[in-house]
Steps between C-alpha positions, in 0.01 A plus 500: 500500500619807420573768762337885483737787565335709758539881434419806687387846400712779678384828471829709566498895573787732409353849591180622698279462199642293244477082505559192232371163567764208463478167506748236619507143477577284811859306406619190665851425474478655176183369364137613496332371853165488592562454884411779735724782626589602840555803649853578402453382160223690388696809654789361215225493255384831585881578426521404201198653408625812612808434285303427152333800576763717498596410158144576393439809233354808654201441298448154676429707804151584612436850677255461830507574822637323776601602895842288528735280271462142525453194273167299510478131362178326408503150359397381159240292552422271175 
């Protein structure tokens, strides 16, 4: 049977009011894993997300309002 990656949807802010959405697939020794994350690795997910967002184009960013900078993650659900 034929394992799922697992990804997770970062939304990642770089100023008050602008945001990009990123998504990051969960990797297992290298390969795509299904298996839940913990604490610590979602934080290196969240990471990494922050990373791939930072290469982004400034017209990949979204302008809204927002109180602090943080990343959110929501799972993909299929």
């Amino acid at each position: 049977m034929e394992r799922q990656e697992k990804d997770y949807t970062f939304t990642v802010y770089r100023t008050i009011q602008q945001s990009v959405q990123v998504t990051v697939t969960n990797v297992w020794y290298g390969y795509p894993s299904d298996r839940e994350v913990d604490g610590r690795e979602l934080e290196q997910l969240a990471n990494e997300a922050e990373h791939q967002a930072g290469e982004l184009p400034d017209g990949d960013w979204k302008s809204e309002e927002v109180d602090t900078i943080y990343a959110l993650f929501e799972t993909v659900e299929e």
